[in-house]
BALOBA-1460 file (C-alpha; in Angstrom, 3 decimals):
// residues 107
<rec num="1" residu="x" x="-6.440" y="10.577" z="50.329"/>
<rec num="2" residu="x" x="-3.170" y="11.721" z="49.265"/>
<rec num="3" residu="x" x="-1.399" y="8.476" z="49.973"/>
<rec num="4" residu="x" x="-4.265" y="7.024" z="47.501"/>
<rec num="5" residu="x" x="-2.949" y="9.384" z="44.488"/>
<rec num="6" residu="x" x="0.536" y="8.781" z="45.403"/>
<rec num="7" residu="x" x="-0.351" y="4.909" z="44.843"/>
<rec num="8" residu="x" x="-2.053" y="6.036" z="41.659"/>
<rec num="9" residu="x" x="0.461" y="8.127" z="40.145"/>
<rec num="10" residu="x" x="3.588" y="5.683" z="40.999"/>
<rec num="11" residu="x" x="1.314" y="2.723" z="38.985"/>
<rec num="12" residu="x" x="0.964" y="4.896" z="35.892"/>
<rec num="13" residu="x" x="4.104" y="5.970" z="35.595"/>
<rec num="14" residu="x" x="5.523" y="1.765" z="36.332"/>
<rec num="15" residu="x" x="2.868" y="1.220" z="33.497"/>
<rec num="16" residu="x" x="4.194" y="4.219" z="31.316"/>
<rec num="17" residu="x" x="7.360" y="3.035" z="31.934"/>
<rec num="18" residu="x" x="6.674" y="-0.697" z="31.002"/>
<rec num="19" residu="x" x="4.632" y="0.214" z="27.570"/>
<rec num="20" residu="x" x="7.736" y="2.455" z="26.827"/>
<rec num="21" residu="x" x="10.775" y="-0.151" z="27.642"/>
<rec num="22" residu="x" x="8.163" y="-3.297" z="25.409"/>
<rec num="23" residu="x" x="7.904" y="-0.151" z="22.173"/>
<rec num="24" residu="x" x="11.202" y="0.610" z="22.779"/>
<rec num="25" residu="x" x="12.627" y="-3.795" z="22.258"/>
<rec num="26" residu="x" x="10.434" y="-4.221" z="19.190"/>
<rec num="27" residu="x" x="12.016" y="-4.147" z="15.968"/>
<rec num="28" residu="x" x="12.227" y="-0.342" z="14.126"/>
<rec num="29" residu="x" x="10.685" y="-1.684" z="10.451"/>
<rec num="30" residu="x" x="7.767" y="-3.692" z="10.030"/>
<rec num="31" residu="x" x="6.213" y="-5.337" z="7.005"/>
<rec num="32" residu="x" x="2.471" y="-6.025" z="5.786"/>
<rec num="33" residu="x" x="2.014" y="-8.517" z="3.191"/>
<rec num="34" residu="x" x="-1.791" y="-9.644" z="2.092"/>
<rec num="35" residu="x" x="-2.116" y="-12.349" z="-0.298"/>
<rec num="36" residu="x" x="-5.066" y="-13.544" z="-3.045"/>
<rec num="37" residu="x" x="-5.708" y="-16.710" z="-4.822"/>
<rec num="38" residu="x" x="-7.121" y="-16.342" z="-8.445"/>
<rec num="39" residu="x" x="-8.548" y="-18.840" z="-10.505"/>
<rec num="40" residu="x" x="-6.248" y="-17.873" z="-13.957"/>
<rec num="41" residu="x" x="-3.013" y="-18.283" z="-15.462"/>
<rec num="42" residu="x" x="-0.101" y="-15.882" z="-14.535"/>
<rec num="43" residu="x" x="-0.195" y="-14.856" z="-17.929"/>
<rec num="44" residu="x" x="-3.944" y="-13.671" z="-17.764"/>
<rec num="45" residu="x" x="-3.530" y="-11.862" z="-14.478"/>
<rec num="46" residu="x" x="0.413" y="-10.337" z="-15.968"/>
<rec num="47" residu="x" x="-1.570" y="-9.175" z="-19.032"/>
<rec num="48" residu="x" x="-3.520" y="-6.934" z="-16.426"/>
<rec num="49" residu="x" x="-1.144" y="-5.937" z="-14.749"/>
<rec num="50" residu="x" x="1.576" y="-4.889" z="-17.252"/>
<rec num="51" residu="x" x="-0.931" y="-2.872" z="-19.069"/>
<rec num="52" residu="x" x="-2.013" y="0.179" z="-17.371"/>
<rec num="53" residu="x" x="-4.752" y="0.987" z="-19.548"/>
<rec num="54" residu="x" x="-6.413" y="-2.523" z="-18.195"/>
<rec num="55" residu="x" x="-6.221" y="-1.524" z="-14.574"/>
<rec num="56" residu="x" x="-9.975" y="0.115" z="-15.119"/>
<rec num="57" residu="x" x="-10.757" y="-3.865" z="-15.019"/>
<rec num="58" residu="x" x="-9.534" y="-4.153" z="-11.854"/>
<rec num="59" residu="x" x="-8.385" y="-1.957" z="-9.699"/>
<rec num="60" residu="x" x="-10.672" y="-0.385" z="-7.057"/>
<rec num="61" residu="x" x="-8.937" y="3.219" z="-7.140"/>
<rec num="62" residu="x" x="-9.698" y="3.515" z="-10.650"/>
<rec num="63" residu="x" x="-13.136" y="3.360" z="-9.740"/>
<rec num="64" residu="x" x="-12.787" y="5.925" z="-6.479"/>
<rec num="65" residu="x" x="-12.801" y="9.414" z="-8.459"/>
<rec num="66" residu="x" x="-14.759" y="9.070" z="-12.133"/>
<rec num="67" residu="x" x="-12.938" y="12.721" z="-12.197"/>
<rec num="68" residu="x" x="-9.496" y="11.704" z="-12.385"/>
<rec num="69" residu="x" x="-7.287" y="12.673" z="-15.161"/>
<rec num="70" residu="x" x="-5.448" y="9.521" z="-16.617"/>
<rec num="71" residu="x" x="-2.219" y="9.895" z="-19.532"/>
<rec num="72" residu="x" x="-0.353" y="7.147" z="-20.562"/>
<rec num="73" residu="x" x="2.829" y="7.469" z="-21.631"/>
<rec num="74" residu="x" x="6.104" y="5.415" z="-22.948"/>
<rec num="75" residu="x" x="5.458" y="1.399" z="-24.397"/>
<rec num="76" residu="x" x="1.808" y="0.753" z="-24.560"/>
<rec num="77" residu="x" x="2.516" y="-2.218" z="-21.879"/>
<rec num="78" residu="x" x="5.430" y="-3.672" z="-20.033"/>
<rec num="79" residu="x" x="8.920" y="-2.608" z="-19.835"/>
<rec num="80" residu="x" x="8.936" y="1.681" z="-20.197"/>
<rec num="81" residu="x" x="4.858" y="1.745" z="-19.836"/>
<rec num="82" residu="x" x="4.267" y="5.002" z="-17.891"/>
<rec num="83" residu="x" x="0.805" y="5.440" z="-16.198"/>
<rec num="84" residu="x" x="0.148" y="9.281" z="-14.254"/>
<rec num="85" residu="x" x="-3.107" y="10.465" z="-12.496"/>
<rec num="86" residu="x" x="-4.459" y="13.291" z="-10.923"/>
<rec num="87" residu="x" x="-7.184" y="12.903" z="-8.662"/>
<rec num="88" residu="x" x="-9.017" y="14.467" z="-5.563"/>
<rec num="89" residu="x" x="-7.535" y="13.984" z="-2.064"/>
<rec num="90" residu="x" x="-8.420" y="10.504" z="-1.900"/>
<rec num="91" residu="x" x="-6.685" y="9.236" z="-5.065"/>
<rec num="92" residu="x" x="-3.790" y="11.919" z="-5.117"/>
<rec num="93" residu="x" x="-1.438" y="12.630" z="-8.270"/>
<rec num="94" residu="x" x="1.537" y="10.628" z="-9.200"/>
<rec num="95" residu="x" x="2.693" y="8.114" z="-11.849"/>
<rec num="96" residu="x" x="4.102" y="4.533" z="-12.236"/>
<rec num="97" residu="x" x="6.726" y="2.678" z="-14.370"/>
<rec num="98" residu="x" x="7.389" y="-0.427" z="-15.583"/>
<rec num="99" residu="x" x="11.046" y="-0.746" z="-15.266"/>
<rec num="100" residu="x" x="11.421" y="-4.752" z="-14.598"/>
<rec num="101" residu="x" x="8.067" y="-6.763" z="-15.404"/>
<rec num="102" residu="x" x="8.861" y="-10.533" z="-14.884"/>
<rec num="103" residu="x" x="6.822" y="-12.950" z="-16.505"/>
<rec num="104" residu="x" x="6.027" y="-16.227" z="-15.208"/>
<rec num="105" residu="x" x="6.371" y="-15.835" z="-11.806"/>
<rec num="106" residu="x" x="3.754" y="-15.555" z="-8.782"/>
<rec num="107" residu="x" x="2.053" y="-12.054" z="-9.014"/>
């Protein structure tokens, strides 16, 4: 019987051992990238997206708290637009800013 856990233990720690040494060749960064085709012009879907008081329209956090405190701040869209919330745990508190909006280029 204690040969048996002997056998046991000495496997789990070659498998510990193995899942340790594969984690430990795999790269330190990682990226995730997700991708959407729309049916409109890059300067419909830019429109949206450079103006924060359009991201009601769609974006789904916007809809996640109807509680949230919105303020808009800086150029009404584009370049120096400033967009801050404050929401429950789910949605958080923070703010966005345009600095470099590029036109005419895949969004």
């Amino acid at each position: 019987m204690f040969e048996v856990i002997i056998i046991i233990a000495v496997l789990l720690a070659l498998a510990i051992a193995a899942i340790l040494m594969l984690a430990a060749a795999r790269p330190d960064t990682f990226s995730v990238r997700r991708t959407a085709t729309m049916n409109a012009s890059a300067e419909k879907i830019f429109a949206l997206i450079s103006d924060f008081r359009q991201w009601g329209r769609w974006s789904p956090w916007e809809t996640r708290d109807p509680g949230m405190k919105r303020t808009y701040d800086g150029a009404e869209r584009g370049k120096g637009a400033v967009y801050a919330w404050d929401g429950y745990k789910n949605v958080g508190r923070d703010a966005w800013r345009f600095s470099k909006p590029r036109r005419r280029r895949k969004c």
